[in-house]
SELOKE-5662 format. One record per atom (N, C-alpha, C): x, y, z; residue in three letters; atom name. Coordinates in nm, 3 decimals, decimal comma, padded with zeros to 5 digits. Example, Ala and Ser with C-alpha at 12.3 -4.5 7.8 and 13.67 -1.06 7.14 Angstrom:
<pts>
+---------+---------+---------+------+------+
:       x :       y :       z : rest : atom :
+---------+---------+---------+------+------+
:  01,319 : -00,569 :  00,780 :  ala :    N :
:  01,230 : -00,450 :  00,780 :  ala :   CA :
:  01,320 : -00,330 :  00,780 :  ala :    C :
:  01,285 : -00,225 :  00,708 :  ser :    N :
:  01,367 : -00,106 :  00,714 :  ser :   CA :
:  01,290 :  00,003 :  00,787 :  ser :    C :
+---------+---------+---------+------+------+
</pts>
This chain:
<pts>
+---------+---------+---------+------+------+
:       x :       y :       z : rest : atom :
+---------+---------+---------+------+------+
: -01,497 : -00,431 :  00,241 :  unk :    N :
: -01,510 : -00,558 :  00,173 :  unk :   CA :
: -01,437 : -00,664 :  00,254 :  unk :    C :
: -01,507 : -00,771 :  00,312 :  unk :    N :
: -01,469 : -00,895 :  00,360 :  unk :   CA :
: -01,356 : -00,979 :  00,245 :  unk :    C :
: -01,260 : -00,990 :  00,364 :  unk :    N :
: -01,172 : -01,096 :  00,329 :  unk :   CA :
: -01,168 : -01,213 :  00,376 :  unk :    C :
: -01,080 : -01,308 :  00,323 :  unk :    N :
: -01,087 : -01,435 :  00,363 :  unk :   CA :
: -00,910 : -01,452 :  00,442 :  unk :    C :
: -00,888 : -01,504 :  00,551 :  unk :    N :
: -00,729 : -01,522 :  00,595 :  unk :   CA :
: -00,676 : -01,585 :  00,525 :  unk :    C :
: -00,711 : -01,642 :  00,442 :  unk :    N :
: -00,637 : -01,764 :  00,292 :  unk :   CA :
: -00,579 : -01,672 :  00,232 :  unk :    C :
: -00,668 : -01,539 :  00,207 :  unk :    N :
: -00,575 : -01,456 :  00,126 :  unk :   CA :
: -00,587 : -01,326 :  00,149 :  unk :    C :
: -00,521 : -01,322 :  00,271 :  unk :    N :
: -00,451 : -01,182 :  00,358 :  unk :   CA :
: -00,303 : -01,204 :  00,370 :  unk :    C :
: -00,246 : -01,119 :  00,338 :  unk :    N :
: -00,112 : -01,150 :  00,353 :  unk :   CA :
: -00,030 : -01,196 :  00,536 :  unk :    C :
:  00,029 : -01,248 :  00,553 :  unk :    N :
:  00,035 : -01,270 :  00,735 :  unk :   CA :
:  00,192 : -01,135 :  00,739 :  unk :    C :
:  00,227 : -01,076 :  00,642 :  unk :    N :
:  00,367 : -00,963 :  00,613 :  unk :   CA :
:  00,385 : -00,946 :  00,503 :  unk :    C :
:  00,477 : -00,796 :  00,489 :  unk :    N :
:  00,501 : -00,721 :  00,390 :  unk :   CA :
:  00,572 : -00,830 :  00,258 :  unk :    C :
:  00,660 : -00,896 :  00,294 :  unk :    N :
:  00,696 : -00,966 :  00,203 :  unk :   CA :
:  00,579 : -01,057 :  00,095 :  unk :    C :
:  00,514 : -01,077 :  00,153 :  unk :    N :
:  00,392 : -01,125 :  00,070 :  unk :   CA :
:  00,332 : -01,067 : -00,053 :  unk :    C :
:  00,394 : -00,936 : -00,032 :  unk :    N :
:  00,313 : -00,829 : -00,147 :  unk :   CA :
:  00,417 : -00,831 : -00,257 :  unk :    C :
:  00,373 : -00,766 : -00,363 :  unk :    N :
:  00,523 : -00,724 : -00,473 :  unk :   CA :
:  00,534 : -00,596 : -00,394 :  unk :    C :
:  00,672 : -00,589 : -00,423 :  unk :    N :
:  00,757 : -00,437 : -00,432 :  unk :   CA :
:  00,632 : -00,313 : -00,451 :  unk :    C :
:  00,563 : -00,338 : -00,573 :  unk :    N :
:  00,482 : -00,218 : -00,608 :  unk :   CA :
:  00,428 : -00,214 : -00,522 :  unk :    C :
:  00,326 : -00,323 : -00,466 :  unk :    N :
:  00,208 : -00,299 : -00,371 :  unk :   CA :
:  00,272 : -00,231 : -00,232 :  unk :    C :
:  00,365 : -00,285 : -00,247 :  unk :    N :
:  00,448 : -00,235 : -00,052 :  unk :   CA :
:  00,419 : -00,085 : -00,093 :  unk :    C :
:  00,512 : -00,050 : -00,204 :  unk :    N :
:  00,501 :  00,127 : -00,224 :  unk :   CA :
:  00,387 :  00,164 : -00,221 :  unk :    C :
:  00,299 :  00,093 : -00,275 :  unk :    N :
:  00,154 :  00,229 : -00,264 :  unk :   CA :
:  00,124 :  00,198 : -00,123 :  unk :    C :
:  00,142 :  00,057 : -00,041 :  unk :    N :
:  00,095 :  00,127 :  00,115 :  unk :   CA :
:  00,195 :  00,224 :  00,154 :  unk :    C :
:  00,260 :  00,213 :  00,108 :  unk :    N :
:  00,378 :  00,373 :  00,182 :  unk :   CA :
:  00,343 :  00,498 :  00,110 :  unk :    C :
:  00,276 :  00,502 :  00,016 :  unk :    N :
:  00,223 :  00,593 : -00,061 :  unk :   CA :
:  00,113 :  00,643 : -00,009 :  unk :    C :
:  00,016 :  00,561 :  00,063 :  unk :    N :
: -00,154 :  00,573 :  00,111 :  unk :   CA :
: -00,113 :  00,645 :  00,184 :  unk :    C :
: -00,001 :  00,535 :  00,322 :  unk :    N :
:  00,030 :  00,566 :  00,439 :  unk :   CA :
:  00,034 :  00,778 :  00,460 :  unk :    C :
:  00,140 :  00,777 :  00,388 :  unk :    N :
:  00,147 :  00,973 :  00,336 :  unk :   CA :
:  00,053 :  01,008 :  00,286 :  unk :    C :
: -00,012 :  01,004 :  00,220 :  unk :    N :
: -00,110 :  01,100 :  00,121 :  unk :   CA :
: -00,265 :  01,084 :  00,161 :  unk :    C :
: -00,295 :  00,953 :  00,240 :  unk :    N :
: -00,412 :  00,948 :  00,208 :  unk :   CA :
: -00,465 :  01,008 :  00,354 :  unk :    C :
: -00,645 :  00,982 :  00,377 :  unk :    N :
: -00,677 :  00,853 :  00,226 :  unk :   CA :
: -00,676 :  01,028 :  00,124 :  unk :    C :
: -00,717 :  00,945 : -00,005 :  unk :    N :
: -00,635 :  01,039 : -00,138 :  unk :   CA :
: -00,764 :  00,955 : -00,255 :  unk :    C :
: -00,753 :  00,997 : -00,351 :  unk :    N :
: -00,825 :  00,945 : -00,463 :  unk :   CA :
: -00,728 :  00,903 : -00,560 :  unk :    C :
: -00,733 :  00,817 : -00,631 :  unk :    N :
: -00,674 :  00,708 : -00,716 :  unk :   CA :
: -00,531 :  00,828 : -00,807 :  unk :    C :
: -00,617 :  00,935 : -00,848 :  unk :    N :
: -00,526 :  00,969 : -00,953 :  unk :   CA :
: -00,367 :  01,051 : -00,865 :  unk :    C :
: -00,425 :  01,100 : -00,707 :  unk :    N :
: -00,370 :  01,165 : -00,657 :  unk :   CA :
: -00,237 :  01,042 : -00,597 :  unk :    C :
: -00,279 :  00,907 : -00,547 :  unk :    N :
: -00,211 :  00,795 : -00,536 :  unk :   CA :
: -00,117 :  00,796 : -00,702 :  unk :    C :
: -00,191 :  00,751 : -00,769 :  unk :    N :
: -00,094 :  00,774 : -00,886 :  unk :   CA :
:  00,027 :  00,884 : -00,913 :  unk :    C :
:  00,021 :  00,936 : -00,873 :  unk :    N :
:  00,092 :  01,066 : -00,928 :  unk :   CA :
:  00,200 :  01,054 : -00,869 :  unk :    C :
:  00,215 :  01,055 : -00,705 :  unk :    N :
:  00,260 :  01,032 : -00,596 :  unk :   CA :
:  00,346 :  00,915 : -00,648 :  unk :    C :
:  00,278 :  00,793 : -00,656 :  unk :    N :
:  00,386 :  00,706 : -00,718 :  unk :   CA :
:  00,437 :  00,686 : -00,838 :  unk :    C :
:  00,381 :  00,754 : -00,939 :  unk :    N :
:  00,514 :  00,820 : -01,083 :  unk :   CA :
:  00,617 :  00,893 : -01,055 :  unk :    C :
:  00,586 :  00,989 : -00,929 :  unk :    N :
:  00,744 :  01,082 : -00,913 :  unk :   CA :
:  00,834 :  00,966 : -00,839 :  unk :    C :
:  00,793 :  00,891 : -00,753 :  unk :    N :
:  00,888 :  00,797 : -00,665 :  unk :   CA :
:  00,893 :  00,722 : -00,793 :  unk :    C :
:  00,883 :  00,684 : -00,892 :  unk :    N :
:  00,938 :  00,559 : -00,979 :  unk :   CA :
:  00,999 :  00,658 : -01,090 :  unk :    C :
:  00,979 :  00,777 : -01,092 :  unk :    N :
:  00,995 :  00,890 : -01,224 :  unk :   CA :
:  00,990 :  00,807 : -01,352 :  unk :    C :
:  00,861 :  00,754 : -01,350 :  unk :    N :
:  00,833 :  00,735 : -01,487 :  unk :   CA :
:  00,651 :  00,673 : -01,500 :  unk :    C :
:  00,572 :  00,730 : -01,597 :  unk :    N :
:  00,473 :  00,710 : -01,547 :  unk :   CA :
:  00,369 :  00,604 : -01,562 :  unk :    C :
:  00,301 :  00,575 : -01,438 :  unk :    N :
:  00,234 :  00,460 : -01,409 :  unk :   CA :
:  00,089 :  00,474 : -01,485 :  unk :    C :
:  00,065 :  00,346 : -01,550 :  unk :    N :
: -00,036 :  00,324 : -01,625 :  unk :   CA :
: -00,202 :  00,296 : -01,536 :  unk :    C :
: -00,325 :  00,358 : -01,560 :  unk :    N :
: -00,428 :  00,268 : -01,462 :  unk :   CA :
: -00,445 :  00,089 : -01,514 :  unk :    C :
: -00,396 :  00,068 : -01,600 :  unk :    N :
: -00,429 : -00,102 : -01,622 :  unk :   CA :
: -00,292 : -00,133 : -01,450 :  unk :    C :
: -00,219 : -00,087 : -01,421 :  unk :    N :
: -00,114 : -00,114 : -01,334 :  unk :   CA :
: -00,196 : -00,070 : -01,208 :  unk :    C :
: -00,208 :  00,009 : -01,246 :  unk :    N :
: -00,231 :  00,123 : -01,056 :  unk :   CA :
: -00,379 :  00,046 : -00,979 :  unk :    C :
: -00,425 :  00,041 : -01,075 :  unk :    N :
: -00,595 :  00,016 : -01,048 :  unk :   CA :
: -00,600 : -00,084 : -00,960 :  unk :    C :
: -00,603 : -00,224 : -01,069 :  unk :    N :
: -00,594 : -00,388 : -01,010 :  unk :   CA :
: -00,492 : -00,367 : -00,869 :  unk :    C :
: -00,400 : -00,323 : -00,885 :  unk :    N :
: -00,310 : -00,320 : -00,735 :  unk :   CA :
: -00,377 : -00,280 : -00,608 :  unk :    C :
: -00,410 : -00,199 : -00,672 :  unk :    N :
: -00,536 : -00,109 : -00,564 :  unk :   CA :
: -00,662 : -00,194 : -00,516 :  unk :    C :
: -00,734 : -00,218 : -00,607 :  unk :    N :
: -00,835 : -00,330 : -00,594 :  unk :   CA :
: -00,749 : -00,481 : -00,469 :  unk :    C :
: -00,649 : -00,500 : -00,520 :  unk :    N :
: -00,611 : -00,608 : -00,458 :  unk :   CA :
: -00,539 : -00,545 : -00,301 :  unk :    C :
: -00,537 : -00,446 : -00,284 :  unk :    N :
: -00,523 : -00,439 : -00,190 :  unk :   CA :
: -00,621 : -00,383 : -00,095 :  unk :    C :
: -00,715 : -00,391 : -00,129 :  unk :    N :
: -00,861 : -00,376 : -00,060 :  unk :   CA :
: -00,883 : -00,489 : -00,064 :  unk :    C :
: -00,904 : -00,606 : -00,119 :  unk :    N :
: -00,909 : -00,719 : -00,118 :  unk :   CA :
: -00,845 : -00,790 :  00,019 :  unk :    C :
: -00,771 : -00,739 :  00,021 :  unk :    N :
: -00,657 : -00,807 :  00,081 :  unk :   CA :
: -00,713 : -00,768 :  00,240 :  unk :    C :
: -00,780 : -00,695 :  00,275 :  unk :    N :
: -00,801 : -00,593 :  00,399 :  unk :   CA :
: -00,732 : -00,492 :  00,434 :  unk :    C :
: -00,607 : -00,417 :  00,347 :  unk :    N :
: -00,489 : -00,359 :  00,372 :  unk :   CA :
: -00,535 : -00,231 :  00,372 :  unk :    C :
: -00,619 : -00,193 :  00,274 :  unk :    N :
: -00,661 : -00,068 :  00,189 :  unk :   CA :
: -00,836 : -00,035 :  00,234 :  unk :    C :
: -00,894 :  00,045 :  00,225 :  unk :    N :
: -01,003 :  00,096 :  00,274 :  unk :   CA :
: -01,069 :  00,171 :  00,152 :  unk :    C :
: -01,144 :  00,128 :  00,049 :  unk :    N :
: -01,207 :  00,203 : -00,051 :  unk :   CA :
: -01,342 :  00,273 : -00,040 :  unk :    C :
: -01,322 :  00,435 : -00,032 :  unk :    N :
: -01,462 :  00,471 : -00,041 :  unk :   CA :
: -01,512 :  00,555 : -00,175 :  unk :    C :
: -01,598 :  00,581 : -00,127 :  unk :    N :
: -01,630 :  00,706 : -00,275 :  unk :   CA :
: -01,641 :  00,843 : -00,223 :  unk :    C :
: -01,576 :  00,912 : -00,266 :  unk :    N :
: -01,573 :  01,071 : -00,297 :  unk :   CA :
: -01,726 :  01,122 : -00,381 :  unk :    C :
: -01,733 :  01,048 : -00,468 :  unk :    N :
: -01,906 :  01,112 : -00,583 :  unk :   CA :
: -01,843 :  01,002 : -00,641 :  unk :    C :
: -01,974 :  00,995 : -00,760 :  unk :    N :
: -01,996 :  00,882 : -00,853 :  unk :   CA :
: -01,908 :  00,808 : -00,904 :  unk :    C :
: -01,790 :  00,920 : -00,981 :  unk :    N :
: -01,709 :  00,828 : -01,036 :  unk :   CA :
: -01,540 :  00,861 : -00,973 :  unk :    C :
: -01,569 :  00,861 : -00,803 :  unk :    N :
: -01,426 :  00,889 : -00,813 :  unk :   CA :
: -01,395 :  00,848 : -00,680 :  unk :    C :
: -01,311 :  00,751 : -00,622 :  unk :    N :
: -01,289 :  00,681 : -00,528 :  unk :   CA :
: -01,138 :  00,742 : -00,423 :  unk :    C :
: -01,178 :  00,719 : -00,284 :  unk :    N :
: -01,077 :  00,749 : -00,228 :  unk :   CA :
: -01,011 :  00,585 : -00,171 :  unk :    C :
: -00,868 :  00,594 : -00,101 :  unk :    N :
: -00,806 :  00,559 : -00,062 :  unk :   CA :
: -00,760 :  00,532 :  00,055 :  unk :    C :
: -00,753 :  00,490 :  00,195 :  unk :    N :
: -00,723 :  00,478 :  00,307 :  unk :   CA :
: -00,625 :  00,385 :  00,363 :  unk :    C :
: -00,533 :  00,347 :  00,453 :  unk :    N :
: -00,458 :  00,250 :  00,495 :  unk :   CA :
: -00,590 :  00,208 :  00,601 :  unk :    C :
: -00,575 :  00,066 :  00,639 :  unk :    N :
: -00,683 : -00,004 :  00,765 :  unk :   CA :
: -00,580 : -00,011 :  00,864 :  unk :    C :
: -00,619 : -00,054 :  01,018 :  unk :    N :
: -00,545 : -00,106 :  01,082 :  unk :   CA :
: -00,466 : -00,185 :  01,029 :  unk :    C :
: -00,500 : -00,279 :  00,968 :  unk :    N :
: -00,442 : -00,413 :  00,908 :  unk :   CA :
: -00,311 : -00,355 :  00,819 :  unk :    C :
: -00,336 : -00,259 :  00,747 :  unk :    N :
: -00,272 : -00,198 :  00,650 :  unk :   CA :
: -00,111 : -00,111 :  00,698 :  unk :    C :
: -00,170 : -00,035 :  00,837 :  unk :    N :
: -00,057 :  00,010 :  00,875 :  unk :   CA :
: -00,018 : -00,071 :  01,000 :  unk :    C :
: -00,070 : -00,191 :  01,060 :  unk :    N :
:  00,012 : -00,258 :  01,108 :  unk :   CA :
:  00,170 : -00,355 :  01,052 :  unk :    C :
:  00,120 : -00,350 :  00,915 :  unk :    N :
:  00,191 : -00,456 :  00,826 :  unk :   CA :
:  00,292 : -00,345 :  00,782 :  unk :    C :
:  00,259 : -00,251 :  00,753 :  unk :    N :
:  00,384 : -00,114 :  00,733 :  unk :   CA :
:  00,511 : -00,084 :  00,880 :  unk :    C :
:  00,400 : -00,089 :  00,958 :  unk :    N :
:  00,489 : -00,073 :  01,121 :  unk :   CA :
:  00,585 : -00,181 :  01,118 :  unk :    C :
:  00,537 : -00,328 :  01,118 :  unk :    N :
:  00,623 : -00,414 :  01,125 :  unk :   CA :
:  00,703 : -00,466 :  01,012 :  unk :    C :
:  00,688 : -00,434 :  00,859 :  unk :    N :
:  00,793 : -00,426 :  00,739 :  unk :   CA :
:  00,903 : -00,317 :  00,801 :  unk :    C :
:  00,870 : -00,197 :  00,850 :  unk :    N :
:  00,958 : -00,098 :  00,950 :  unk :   CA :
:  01,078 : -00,153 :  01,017 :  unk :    C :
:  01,040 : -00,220 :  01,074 :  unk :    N :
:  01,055 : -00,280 :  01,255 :  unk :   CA :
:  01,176 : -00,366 :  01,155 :  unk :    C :
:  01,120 : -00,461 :  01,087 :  unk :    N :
:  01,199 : -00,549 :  01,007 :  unk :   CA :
:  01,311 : -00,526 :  00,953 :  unk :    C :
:  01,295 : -00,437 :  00,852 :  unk :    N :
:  01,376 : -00,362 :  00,786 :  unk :   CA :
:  01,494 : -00,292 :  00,899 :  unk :    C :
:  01,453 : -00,218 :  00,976 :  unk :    N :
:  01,556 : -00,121 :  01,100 :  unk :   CA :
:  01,642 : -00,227 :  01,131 :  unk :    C :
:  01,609 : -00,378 :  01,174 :  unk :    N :
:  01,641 : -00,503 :  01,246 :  unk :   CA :
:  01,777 : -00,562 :  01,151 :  unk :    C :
:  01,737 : -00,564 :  01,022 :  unk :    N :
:  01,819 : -00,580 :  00,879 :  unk :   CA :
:  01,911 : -00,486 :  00,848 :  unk :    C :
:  01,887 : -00,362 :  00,882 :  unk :    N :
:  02,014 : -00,284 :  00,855 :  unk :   CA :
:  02,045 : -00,180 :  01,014 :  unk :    C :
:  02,058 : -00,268 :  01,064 :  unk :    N :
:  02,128 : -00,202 :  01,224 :  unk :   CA :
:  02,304 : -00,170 :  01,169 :  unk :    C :
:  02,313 : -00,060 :  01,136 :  unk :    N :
:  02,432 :  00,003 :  01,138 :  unk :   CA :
:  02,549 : -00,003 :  01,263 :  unk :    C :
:  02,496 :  00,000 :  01,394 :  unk :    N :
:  02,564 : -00,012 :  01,534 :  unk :   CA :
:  02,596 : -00,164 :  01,554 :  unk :    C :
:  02,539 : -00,293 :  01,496 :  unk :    N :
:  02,562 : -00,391 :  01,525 :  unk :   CA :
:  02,740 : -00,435 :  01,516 :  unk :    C :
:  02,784 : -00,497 :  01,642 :  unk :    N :
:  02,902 : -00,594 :  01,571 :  unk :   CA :
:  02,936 : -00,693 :  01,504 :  unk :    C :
:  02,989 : -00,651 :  01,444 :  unk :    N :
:  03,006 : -00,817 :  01,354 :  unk :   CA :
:  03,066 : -00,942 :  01,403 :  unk :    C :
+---------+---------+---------+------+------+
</pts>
């Protein structure tokens, strides 16, 4: 599904918290089918995630170009990271390592 650059994120910060986790969630598991994504992210939150929550996130991050939606059969969809998807994971990475450099002097 075509996106528009108006509304692709240009970095991780752009996303909520949740959405970052399920690309770190895809990133491992997938691609995976929705309920198997779900599950995956109820034990990392230990408490469990609703589809009115999981779904739309999901949707929006196919939207977004991040996420890669196909179908498994009729009613049951898989999951993928895109380039786009795990470039923006590599460099939230990169970021993050940069933010907590332990060896730095003060």
């Amino acid at each position: 599904m075509a996106t528009t650059d108006r509304s692709a994120p240009q970095n991780a910060s752009e996303l909520t918290a949740f959405q970052r986790d399920l690309l770190f969630i895809i990133a491992d598991v997938g691609p995976e089918k929705g309920l198997g994504i779900k599950d995956e992210i109820a034990e990392y939150y230990a408490k469990e995630i609703n589809h009115g929550r999981l779904y739309p996130n999901l949707n929006t991050l196919v939207e977004m170009g991040l996420v890669e939606k196909g179908s498994i059969d009729r009613r049951t969809n898989s999951y993928e990271l895109t380039t786009r998807g795990t470039q923006l994971l590599t460099d939230r990475l990169e970021w993050q390592a940069n933010q907590f450099d332990v060896d730095r002097e003060e």
